[in-house]
Structures are given as structure tokens and as C-alpha cells.
C-alpha positions as CSV (number, residue, x, y, z in Angstrom):
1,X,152.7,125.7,-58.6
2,X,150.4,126.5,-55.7
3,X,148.9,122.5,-55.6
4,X,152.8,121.4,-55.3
5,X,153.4,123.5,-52.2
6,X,150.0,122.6,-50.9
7,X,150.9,118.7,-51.5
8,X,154.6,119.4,-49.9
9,X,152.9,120.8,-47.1
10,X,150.5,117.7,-46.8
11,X,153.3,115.6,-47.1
12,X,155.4,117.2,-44.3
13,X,152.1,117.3,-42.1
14,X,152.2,113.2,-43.0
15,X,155.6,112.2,-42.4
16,X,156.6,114.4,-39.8
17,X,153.8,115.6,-36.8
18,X,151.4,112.6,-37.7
19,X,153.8,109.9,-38.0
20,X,155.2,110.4,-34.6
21,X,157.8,108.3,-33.1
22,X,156.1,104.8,-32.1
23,X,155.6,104.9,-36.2
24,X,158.8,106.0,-36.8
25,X,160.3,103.5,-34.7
26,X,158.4,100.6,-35.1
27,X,157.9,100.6,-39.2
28,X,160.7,98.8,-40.2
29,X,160.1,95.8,-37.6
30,X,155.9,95.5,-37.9
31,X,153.7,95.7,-41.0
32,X,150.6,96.6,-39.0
33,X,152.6,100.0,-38.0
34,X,154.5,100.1,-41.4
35,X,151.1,100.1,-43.4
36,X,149.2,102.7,-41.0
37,X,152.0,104.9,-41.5
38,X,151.7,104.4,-45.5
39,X,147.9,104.8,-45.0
40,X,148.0,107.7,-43.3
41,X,150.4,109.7,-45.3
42,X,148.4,107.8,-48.3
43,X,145.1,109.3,-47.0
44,X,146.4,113.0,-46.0
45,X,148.1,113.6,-49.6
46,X,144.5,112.4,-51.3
47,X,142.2,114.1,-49.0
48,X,144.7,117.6,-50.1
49,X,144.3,116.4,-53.8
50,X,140.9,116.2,-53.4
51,X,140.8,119.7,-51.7
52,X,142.4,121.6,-54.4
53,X,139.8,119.9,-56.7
54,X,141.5,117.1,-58.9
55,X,139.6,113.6,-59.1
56,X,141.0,110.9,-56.5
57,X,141.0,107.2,-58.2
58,X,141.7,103.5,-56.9
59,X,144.9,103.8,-59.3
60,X,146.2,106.8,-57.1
61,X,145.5,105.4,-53.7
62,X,147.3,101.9,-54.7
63,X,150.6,104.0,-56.1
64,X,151.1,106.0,-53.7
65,X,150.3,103.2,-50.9
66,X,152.6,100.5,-52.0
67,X,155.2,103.0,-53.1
68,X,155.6,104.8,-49.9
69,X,155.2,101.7,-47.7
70,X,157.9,99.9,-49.9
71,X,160.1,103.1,-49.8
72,X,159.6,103.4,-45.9
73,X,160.4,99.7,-45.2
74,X,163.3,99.8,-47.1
75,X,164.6,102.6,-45.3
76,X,163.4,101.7,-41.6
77,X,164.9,98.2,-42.3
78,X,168.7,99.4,-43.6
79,X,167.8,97.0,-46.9
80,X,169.0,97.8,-50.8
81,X,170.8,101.0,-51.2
82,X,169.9,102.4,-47.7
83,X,172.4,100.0,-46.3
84,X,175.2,102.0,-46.8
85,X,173.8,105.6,-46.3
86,X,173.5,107.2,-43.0
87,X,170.0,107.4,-41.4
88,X,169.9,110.9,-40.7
89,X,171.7,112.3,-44.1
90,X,172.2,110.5,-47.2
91,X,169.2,108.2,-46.4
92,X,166.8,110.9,-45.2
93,X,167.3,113.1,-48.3
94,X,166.3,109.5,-50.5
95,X,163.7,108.7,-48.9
96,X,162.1,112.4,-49.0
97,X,163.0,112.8,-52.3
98,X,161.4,109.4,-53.3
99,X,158.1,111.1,-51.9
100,X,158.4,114.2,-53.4
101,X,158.6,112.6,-56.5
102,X,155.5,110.8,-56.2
103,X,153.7,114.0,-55.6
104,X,155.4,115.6,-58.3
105,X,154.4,112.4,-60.5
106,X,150.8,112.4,-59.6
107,X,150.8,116.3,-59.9
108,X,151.9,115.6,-63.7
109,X,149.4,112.5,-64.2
110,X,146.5,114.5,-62.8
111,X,147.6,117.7,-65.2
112,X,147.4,119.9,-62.2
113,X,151.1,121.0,-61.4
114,X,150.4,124.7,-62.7
């Protein structure tokens, strides 16, 4: 249980405080900015995994990149089912629990949720 709060926290650390606002802003409308956002949350929830002492492969950095730059796009861009959710509610709470559940997937794959 103590790796998942360590990863939420790592995720929270990504997505919040190191994303900042140009990011936040600008990820929807530029790839450059949409993938160094997805990079750096990619590389802050590895560098924890790694930390807390489970193996870090090619297959993990690939998931979690292209899911949480396809997730963010979608979401900065209003496409798919964020179209008709608001931002700040209905979408927020999708696109955090899309993340959450990659952690709480790799946490499974890795076999170090508990």
C-alpha cells in the first residue's frame, strides 16, 4: 500500500507543481509541449518506481508515455468524451482517474501493490 501512496504522490508532484501553466496551457495546441509534459510525468513516476526498488523496462516507459500523452491531448483539446464534460469537474476527475489507473495498473504488473 505504501508504493501506491508513494506513486500518487509522484504523480501529483508530476501533474501539478512540475507541469506548471505554460504546459498546462499549451499541451493541447503543441506536441513539443504535450510530449515534455508526458515525459516528465513519464520520468518522475519511473524514477519513484525505481526508488522503492521494482525493475523499470522499455515496456513501462512506452505505456505510460503514449497513454498519458494520449489521455492529456484528449483532454487539453476538448476531443472524444471530454467534449461534453466540464474542464474543471467532470473532465478533471477522468483525466486523474485515467492516471491513477495506470499507476494502479503498473503497481499490479510489477506485483508490488502490497
Amino acid at each position: 500500500m505504501m508504493n501506491l501512496l508513494i506513486l500518487v504522490f509522484a504523480h501529483l508532484l508530476a501533474d501539478y507543481p512540475l507541469q506548471g501553466e505554460f504546459l498546462a496551457t499549451m499541451k493541447g495546441k503543441n506536441m513539443i509541449v504535450l510530449f515534455s509534459h508526458a515525459g516528465i510525468w513519464t520520468g518522475t513516476i519511473l524514477t519513484a518506481v525505481h526508488l522503492i526498488g521494482l525493475e523499470v523496462t522499455m515496456f513501462d516507459v512506452f505505456s505510460l508515455f503514449v497513454v498519458h500523452a494520449i489521455a492529456d491531448y484528449l483532454k487539453a483539446a476538448n476531443k472524444l468524451w471530454y467534449k461534453d464534460m466540464d474542464a474543471l469537474k467532470e473532465g478533471l476527475l477522468m483525466d486523474q482517474l485515467i492516471h491513477l489507473m495506470q499507476i494502479v495498473v503498473l503497481l499490479t504488473y510489477k506485483g508490488g501493490m502490497f
